[in-house]
Structure formats: structure tokens, C-alpha cells
C-alpha positions in Angstrom: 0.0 0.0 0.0 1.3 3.7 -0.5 2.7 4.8 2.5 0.5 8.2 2.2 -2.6 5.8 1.7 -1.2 4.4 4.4 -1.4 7.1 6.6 -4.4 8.9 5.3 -6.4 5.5 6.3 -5.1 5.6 10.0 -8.2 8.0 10.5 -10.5 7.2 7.3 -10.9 6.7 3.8 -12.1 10.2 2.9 -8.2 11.9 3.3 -6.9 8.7 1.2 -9.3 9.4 -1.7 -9.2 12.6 -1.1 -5.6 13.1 -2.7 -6.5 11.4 -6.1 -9.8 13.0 -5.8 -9.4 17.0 -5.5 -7.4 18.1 -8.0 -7.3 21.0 -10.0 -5.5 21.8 -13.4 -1.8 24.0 -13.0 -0.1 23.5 -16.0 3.7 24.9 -14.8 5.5 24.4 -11.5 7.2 27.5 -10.2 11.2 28.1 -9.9 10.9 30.4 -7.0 11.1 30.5 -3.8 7.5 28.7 -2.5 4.8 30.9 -1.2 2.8 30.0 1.8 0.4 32.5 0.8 0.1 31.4 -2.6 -0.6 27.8 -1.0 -3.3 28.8 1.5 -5.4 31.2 -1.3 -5.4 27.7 -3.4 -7.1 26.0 -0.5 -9.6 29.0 -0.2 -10.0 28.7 -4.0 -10.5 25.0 -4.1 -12.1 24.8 -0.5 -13.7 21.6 0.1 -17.2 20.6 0.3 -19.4 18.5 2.6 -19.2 15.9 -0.1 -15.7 15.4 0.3 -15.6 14.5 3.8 -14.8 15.8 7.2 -11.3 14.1 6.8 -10.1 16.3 4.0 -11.9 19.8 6.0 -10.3 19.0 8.7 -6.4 18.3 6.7 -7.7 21.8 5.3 -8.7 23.5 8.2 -5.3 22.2 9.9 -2.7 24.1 6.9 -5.4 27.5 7.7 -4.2 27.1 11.5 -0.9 26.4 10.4 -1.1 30.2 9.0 -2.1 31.9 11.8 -3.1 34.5 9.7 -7.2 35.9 10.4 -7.6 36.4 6.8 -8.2 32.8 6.3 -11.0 32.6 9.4 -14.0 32.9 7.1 -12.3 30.0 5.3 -11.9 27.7 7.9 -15.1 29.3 9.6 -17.0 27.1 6.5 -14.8 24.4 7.3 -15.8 24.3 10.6 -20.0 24.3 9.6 -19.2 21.2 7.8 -16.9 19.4 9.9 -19.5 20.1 12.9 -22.7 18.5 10.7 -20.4 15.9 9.5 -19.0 15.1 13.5 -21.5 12.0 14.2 -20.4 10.5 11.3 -17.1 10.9 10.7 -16.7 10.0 14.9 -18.9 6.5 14.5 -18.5 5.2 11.0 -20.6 1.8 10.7 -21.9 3.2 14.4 -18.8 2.3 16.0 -16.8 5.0 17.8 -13.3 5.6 16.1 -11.1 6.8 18.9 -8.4 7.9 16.2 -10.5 10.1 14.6 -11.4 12.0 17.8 -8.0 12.4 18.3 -7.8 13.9 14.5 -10.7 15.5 15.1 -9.6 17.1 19.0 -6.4 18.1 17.1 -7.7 20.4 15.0 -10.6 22.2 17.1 -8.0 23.1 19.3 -5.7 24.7 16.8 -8.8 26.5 16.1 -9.0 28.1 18.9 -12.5 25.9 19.9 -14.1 24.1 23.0 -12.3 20.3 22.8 -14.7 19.3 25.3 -17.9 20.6 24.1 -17.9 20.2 19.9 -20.8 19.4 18.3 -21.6 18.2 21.8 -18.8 15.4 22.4 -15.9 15.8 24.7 -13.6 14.8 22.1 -10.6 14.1 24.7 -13.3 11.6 26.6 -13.9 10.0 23.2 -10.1 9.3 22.6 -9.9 7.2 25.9 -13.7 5.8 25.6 -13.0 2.4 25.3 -9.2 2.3 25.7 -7.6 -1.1 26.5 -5.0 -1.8 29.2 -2.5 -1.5 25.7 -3.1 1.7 25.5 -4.6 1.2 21.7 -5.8 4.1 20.4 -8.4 3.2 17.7 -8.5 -0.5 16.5 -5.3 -0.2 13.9 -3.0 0.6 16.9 -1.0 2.0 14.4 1.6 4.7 14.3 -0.7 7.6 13.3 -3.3 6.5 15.9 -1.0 6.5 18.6 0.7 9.4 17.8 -2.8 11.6 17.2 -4.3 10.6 20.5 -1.0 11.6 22.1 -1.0 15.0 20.7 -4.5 15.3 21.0 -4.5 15.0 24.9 -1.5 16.9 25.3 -2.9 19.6 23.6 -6.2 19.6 25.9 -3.7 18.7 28.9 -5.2 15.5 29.6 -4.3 12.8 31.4 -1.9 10.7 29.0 -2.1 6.7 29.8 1.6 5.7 29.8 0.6 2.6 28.0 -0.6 5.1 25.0 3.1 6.2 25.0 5.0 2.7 25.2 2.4 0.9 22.5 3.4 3.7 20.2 7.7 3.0 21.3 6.7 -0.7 20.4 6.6 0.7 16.5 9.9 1.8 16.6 12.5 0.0 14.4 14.9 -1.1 17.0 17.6 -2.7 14.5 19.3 -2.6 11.1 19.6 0.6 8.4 16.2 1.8 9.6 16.6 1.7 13.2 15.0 4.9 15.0 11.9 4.9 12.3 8.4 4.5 13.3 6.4 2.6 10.5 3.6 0.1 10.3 3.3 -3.6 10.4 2.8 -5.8 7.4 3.1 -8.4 7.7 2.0 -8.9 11.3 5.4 -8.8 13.3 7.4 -7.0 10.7 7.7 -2.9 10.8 8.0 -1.2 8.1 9.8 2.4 8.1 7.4 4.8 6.8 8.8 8.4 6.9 5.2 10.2 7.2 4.8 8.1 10.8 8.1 9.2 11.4 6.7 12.7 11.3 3.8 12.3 13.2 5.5 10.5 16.1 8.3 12.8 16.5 5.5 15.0 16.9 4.1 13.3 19.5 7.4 12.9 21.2 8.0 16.3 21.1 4.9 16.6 23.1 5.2 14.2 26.1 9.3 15.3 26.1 11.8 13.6 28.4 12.2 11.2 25.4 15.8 12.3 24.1 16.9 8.7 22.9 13.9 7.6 21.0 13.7 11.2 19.8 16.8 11.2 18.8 17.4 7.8 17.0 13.8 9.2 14.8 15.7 12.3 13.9 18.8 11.3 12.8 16.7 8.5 10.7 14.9 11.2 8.6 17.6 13.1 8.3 19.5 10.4 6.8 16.8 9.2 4.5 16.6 13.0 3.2 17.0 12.8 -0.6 19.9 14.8 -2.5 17.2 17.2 -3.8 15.6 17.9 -0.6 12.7 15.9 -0.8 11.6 12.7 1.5 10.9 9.7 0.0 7.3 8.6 -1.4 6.4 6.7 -4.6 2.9 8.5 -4.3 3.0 11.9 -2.9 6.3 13.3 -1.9 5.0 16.6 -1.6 2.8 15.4 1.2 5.6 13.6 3.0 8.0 16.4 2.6 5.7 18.7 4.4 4.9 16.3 7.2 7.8 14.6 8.0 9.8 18.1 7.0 8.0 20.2 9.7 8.8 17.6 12.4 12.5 17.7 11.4 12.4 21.4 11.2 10.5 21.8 15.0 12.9 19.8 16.4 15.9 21.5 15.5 16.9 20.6 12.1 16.8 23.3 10.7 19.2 23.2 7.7 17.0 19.7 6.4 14.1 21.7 6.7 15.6 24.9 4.4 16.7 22.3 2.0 13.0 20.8 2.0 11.2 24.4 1.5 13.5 24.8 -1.5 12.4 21.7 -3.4 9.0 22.4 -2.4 9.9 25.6 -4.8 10.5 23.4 -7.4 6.7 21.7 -7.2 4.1 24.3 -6.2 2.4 25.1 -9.3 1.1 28.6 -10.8 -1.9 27.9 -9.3 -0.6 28.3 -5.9 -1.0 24.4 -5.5 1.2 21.8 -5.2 1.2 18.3 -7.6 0.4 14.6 -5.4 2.9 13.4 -7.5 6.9 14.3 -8.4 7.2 17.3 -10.7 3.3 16.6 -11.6 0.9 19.0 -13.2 -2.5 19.3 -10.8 -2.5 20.9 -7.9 -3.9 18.3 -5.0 -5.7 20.3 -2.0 -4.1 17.4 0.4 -0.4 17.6 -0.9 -1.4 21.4 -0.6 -2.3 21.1 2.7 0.2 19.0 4.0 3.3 21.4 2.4 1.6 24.1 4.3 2.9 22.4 7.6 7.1 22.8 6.2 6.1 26.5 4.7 4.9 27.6 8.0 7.3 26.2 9.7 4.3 24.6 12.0 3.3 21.3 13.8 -0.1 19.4 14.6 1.3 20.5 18.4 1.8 24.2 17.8 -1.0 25.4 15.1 -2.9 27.9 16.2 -5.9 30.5 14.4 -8.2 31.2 17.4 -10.8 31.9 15.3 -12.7 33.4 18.1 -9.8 36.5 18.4 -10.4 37.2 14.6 -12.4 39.9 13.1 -15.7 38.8 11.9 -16.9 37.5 8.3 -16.1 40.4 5.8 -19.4 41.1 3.6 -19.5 38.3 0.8 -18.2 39.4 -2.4 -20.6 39.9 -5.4 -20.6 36.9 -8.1 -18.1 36.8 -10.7 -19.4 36.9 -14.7 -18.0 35.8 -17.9 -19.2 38.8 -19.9 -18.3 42.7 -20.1 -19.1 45.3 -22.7 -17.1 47.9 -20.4 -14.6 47.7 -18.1 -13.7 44.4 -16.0 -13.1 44.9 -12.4 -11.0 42.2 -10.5 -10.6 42.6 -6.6 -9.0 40.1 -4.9 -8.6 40.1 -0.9 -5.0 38.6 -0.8 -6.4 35.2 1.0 -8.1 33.5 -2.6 -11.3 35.3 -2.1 -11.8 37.2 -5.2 -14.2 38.1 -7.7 -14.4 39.5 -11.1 -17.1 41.8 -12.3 -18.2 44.7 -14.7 -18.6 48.3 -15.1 -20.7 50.5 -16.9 -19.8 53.8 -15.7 -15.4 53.9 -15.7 -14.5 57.8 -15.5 -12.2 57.0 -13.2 -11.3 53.8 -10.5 -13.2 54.6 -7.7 -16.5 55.1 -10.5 -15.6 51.9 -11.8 -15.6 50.0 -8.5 -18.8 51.6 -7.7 -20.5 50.9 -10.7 -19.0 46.8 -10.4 -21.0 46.5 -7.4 -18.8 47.2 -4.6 -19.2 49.6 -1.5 -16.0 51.5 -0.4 -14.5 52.8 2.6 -11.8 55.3 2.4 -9.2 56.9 5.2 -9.1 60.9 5.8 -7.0 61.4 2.8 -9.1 60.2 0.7 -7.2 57.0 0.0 -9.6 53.4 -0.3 -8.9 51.2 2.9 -11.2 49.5 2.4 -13.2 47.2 -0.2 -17.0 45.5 0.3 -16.1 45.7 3.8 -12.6 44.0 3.8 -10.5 44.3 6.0 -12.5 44.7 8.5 -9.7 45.9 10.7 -8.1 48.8 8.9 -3.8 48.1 9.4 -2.9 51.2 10.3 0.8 50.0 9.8 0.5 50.3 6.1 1.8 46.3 6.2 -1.1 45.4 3.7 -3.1 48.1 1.6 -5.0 48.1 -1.5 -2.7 47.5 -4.3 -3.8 49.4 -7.9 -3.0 48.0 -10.9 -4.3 47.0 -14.7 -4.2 45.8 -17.5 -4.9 45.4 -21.1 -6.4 42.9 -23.8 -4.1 41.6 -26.0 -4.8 40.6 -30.1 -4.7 36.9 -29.0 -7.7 37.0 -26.8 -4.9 36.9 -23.3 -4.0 39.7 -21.1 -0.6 41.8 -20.8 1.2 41.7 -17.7 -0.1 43.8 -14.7 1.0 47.1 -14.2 0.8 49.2 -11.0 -1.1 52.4 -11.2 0.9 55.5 -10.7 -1.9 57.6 -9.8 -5.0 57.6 -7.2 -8.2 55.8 -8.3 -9.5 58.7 -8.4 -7.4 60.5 -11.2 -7.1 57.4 -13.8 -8.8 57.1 -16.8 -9.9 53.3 -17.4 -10.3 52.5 -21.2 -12.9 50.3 -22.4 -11.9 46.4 -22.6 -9.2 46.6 -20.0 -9.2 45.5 -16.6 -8.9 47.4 -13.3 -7.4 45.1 -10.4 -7.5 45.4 -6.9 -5.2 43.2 -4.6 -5.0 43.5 -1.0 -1.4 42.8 0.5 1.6 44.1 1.2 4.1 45.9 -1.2 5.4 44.1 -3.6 8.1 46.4 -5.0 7.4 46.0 -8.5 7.0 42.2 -8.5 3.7 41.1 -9.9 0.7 40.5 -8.0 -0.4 37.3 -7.9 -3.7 38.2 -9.1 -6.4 36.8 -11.8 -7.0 38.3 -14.7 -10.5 38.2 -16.3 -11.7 35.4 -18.6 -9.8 34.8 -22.0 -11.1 36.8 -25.0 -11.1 35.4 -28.8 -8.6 36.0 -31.3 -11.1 36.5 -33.7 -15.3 36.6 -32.8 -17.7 36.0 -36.0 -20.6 38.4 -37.3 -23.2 36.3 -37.4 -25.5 35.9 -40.5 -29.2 34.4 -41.8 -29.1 32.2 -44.8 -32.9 31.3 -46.4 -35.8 33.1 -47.8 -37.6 35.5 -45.7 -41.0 33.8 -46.1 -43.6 32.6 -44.5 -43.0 28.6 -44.1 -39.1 28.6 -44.7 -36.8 27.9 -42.9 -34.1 30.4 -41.9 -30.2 29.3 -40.4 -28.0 30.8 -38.2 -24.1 31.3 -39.7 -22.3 31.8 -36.4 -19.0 32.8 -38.6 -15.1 32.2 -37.7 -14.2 32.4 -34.5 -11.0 31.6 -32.6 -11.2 29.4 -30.5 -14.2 28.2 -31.6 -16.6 27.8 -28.3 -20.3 25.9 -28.2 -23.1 28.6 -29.9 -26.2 29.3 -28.6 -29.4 30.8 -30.7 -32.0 33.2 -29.6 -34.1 34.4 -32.8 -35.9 37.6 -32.5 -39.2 39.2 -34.7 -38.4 42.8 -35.1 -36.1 43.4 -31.6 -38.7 40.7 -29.7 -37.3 37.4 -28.6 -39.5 35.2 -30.3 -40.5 32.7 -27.9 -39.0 29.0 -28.1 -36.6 29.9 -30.8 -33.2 28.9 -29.7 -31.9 26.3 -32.5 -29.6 27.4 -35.1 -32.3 27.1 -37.4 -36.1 29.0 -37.4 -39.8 28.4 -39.6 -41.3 31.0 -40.3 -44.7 31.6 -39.3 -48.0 33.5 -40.6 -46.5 35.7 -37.0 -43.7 36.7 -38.5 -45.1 38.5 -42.0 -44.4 42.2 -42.5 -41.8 42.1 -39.8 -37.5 41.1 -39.7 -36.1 38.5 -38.4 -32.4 38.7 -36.4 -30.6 36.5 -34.5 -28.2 36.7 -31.6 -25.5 34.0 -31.1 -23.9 33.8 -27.7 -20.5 31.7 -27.4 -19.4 30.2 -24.6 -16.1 28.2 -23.6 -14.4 27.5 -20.5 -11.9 30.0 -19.0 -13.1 32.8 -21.9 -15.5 35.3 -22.2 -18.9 34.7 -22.7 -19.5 36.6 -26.0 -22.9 37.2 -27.8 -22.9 38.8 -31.8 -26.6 39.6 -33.5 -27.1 39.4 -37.2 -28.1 42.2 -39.3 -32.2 42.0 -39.9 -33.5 40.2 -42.5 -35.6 42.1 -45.4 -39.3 41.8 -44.1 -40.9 38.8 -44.0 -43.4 38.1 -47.1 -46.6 35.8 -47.4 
């Protein structure tokens, strides 16, 4: 079995399918340094649903506490709504309490900053020992993973630690040969298998109880050793994932310089997307493998992650809904934390008309300066840390979007032209560098006139000619009697009817691919229809 499968099934089968399962297209990885903010706005981007599982929110609410940065609350505020109606559940698959999972579960309310002992109305910490044999077992695997969760977990919530949790999890560790000082997995029965992600987790949990130098010790200088030339920790299916796990452990517990070299091949995977690939040098971002790199990026551990999410400001007002189509000026504002929106405006005399007439409500300082957009942030940073960033754009002959360029006047002084795009980012300067902001959707190279071939009269049949475009996207037809949409008419092809004499005929054809504009062209009219 893959060792991250492995792992991932210590606590359920939703994380394990979860990592083939939620992936989104990034077609190029980045040379750069990696971006933990980059990472964490892909996770708000691709946040998971309540059909994915409590297993994956809770990897995913985990990498936002990992942050510790309040811009990511309303994020892991949804994560939390799911993960509480999902709790029963996910706590008592086939009815039968998994103690592991409480454990997983404690783990992460507390790095939220939430009540352990009264979620979704369990004691969580109660639920880990609910059950326990003399052994110490945590869950019925009494695996690596399980052990190691419930030890966290109750160290976390200070509880009373069994010392039989602590020496069934010692009993994993390879005691002999070239992997002695791993923790890993048995299979067959009586035979462990070094598995670098346990590793992680249990020096993890070692770090926690303390007082544990030798086993400690022999664990650490194991993953060091089995550190690859480029950085990177061994997996066949996700090294990503085990370089941020087993990475962040190392780095917590003083190796530092393994950790450095680990954050630089992670620079070498994360993908323009902000995502990072389940698989070497791969091309779709994975919200796990995401998730999971977060850990090494912030430098964090299931032990010391912490959002309180009850200290952050609250919810910012929802952002309007983004559309596909703009006969004026498009309007991207993005808060910084993968909550953005793109719309369209009418009225452009200047920015700030432009923002108004997109749909967005404005807040400014005494000078005059906007701090602040559709009500975000909610706390104004009066350091000048983060600020609005101004900047556009323009359409290129291709149908794609020039570089971003940064605004040398007030939104109140610049001129928007029709067809470009005004962007707002929220975040800290960037000395020239571009914002990692979206543009708007993909134009066409080349959008056809439409035209009407047949005989205007009565009982023929009239066709739609949609013309060249490039690329060509999926057409659809609405035909219209003298500037009324005639009702029922949307197929490339129209009878006439005894309606239709004395009047013209047009017809609008609306294009429609993914990632482009959603463009509609009407024909000229038709000479009037005869008898």
C-alpha cells in the first residue's frame, strides 16, 4: 500500500481518496522560492465541500491554522460548519466510535481556537480514551498515526496521558538494522515497516510528552539520513505530502538546515496555481499535498498550530458573483487570501466610478485613500503592512491579457479605457514584482458576425451562420421578430410563421467556452418577412 494511503487510512478513507480526488488543473510548476500565501489562497479557492468528507476539511482547516493569519478565518469558519454536521459520522463510522479520529478531530478544534470538550456536543478528549484497553490502543489499527494523534490530542487539551498510549506507540519503533529509530507500520504482522510520514507524526508526539531524548533522537537522525539529494523525502505516491509532514517535524525539532533544503524543493513543485502536484514534478494541484506542504512552509506542527478563530475579526461582507461577460470595463478585486471576484462596469470615468459601478461599497481613510473594499479588511492596518494595491491591464490581439502594471496615480485620477481591466489586490508591497492576481476570462482571437441564410417567407426555414471564431466555443441561438425574442426559438435554425409576415427577423449567437468570455454577436435583420 502507498505509504501516504497508508497514513491517510489511519483516521478514514475520505483523506486517502481525497488526494486522487481533488485536483485542480496547473499546467507549470514554479522556480521560486515557495509561497505560503500562494498555497493557503489555493485551498480557499479550491475549498472543500461536505461531499468530500470531514477528513479532508479537517487536513484543510489544519494548513489555515498552520497560518495563523485571520484572513483565512471565514475559510476555515466554512470548514468548521461542515466538519461540525459531518462530526457524528465521521466520529462513528458503521456506528462504532473511532477513537483515532477523535484524536484527528480534538487536534484540529484546538488549533482553532475551539471548545475540545464541548464540539458538536462530544468531549472529544473523553472519546479518545472511551474504550481504551489496558494497551493503550488508540483506535483498532493501533497503528503509528493513531497512537501518535491521541497523544497529541490529549497533550494539547492537557489530559491525562495513559503511559501505555506512549509505550504501545515506542513498540513501532525500528529497533535494529539501516532503519533503526523509524516508526512505520506492520505488514506483515510482526514485521515494521519504516514509513517516513509516521516518522513525522510521532516525533511529533514525542516532542509533546518530552523527556524522550533517545527515542527522539534515534527518529531524527533516521529522517535526516533518509533525506534525498534534492531535498525531498521519499514517497512513490506523494512526496510533496511527505515532505511537508515529516519536514516540519524535522524542522520543530531543530533541524533546521534539512528543513531549508525541503522548503526549496517544495519551490520546485508548487504550481502557478498556488497548489502543489500529489505526484513528483506533476501538473494538478492536489488540496491534500497542498495542505500538507503548508505544515514545512509555515514552519508549523499538529502541536503548535494555532488560528483562534474566536480572536479574529468577523466574516467580511460576501463578495458579489463573478461573470463571464463585459461590454465595459472588468473589475477584479482580490482580498489577498483566494477570495476574489471578477465583475463589470458601466460607468469607468475613473477607479473609484468603476468600483462603484462593479457592485462594490467603499471605505476610504481621511485622505481620501480606499482602505477599504466590500467591507474587507474589517480591521483597517494602520501600519501600512497590507493596503490596496492598484494596478491593470490590457487585452491583447490573441484574446490573453498583458502583464499587470501598477497604477501611478490615485483611483480617483485614472482614466480606465474600455476592454481593460482594473485590479485590486489586498497585501503588502510588492516592490514592482507582480501580483499574484487573476486576470479576467480569455477573450477570442477572432469573434464571427453572425448571419441568416434562407428566404424570408412565411413557411421557410431560416439558419444561423455563427461565422469564424477563434477558438471556436459551443453557440447558442435566440431568434428575435423585429427586436422581440421570439418565444422558443433557440436552435440554429427558425420556420417562419404567418406571425412573422411584415416584420425582420435577427438572430443573436452567444459563445461560450471555459476559462473565456462569454461573448454574444446579433445578425443584421432580414428584409421583411413576405406571405
Amino acid at each position: 500500500m502507498h505509504r501516504t494511503l497508508q497514513r491517510a487510512l489511519a483516521v478514514g478513507t475520505t483523506a486517502a481518496l481525497a488526494l486522487s480526488a481533488l485536483t485542480a488543473s496547473a499546467p507549470t510548476a514554479s522556480a521560486a522560492a515557495p509561497s505560503l500565501t500562494k498555497a493557503a489562497n489555493y485551498l480557499v479557492r479550491n475549498l472543500p465541500t461536505s461531499a468530500d468528507g470531514v477528513g479532508t476539511a479537517l487536513t484543510t482547516a489544519n494548513a489555515f491554522a498552520a497560518t495563523g493569519d485571520c484572513t483565512y478565518a471565514p475559510a476555515a469558519r466554512t470548514l468548521v460548519s461542515q466538519i461540525t454536521k459531518g462530526a457524528k459520522a465521521y466520529l462513528y463510522p458503521g456506528k462504532k466510535l473511532n477513537q483515532a479520529r477523535a484524536a484527528n478531530l480534538a487536534i484540529t478544534v484546538q488549533a482553532l481556537g475551539l471548545d475540545v470538550r464541548k464540539f458538536a456536543g462530544y468531549n472529544l478528549l473523553s472519546l479518545v480514551r472511551s474504550g481504551m484497553p489496558v494497551s493503550g490502543q488508540v483506535g483498532a489499527g493501533g497503528s503509528t498515526f493513531n497512537q501518535s494523534l491521541g497523544i497529541i490530542a490529549m497533550s494539547r487539551g492537557k489530559a491525562d496521558l495513559p503511559i501505555q498510549t506512549l509505550t504501545s506507540l515506542l513498540a513501532l519503533q525500528v529497533s535494529t538494522g539501516d532503519d533503526k529509530g523509524a516508526f512505520g507500520y506492520e505488514y506483515p504482522a510482526g514485521t515494521l515497516n519504516a514509513d517516513p510520514d509516521s516518522t513525522g507524526l510521532a516525533l511529533v508526539a514525542l516532542k509533546a510528552v518530552g523527556h524522550l531524548d533517545p527515542q527522539q533522537d534515534a527518529a531524527l537522525a533516521w529522517a535526516k539520513g533518509v533525506q534525498q539529494s534534492d531535498g525531498s523525502w521519499p514517497n512513490d505516491y506523494s512526496p510533496v505530502d511527505t515532505t511537508g509532514v515529516l519536514g516540519s517535524a524535522v524542522n520543530a525539532l531543530g533541524g533546521t538546515a534539512e528543513a531549508a533544503k525541503a522548503i526549496d524543493w517544495l519551490g520546485t513543485q508548487q504550481l502557478s496555481d498556488g497548489g502543489f502536484p500529489a505526484s513528483r514534478d506533476g501538473d494538478d494541484s492536489n488540496v491534500m499535498a497542498t495542505a500538507n506542504a503548508i505544515w514545512l512552509l509555515a514552519k508549523k506542527t499538529p502541536l503548535d498550530a494555532s488560528l483562534n478563530l474566536a480572536k479574529c475579526p468577523k466574516n467580511p461582507t460576501k463578495l458579489p458573483a463573478s461573470t463571464t461577460t463585459c461590454t465595459g470595463v472588468w473589475v477584479v478585486v482580490d482580498r489577498g487570501n483566494g477570495d476574489s471576484t471578477t465583475r463589470c462596469a458601466t460607468k469607468y470615468g475613473n477607479g473609484i466610478d468603476a468600483l462603484k459601478s462593479a457592485g462594490f461599497a467603499l471605505g476610504f481613510d481621511p485622505s481620501g485613500y480606499i482602505n477599504r473594499i466590500h467591507g474587507f479588511p474589517y480591521t483597517i492596518d494602520t501600519t501600512f503592512s497590507k493596503y490596496w494595491g492598484y494596478y491593470y491591464a490590457t487585452p491583447k490581439s490573441d484574446g490573453g491579457w498583458s502583464e499587470w502594471s501598477e497604477y501611478q496615480v490615485g483611483a480617483g485620477d485614472s482614466k480606465p479605457a474600455k476592454g481593460a481591466v482594473e485590479g485590486w489586490l489586498y497585501g503588502p508591497w510588492l516592490n514592482g514584482a507582480q501580483p499574484d492576481l487573476n486576470t479576467p476570462p480569455l477573450g477570442y482571437a477572432t469573434t464571427g458576425q453572425p448571419t441568416i441564410t434562407g428566404t424570408a417567407k412565411v413557411g421557410q426555414t431560416l439558419t444561423a451562420v455563427p461565422g469564424t471564431w477563434d477558438p471556436e466555443p459551443t453557440f447558442s441561438y435566440r431568434w428575435y421578430r423585429s427586436g422581440s425574442s421570439i418565444s422558443g426559438a433557440t436552435k440554429p435554425t427558425y420556420k417562419l410563421t404567418k406571425s412573422d409576415a411584415g416584420k425582420t427577423i435577427t438572430v443573436k449567437v452567444t459563445g461560450t467556452l471555459a476559462k473565456h468570455q462569454t461573448v454574444a454577436r446579433t445578425s443584421e435583420p432580414t428584409a421583411k418577412v413576405s406571405k
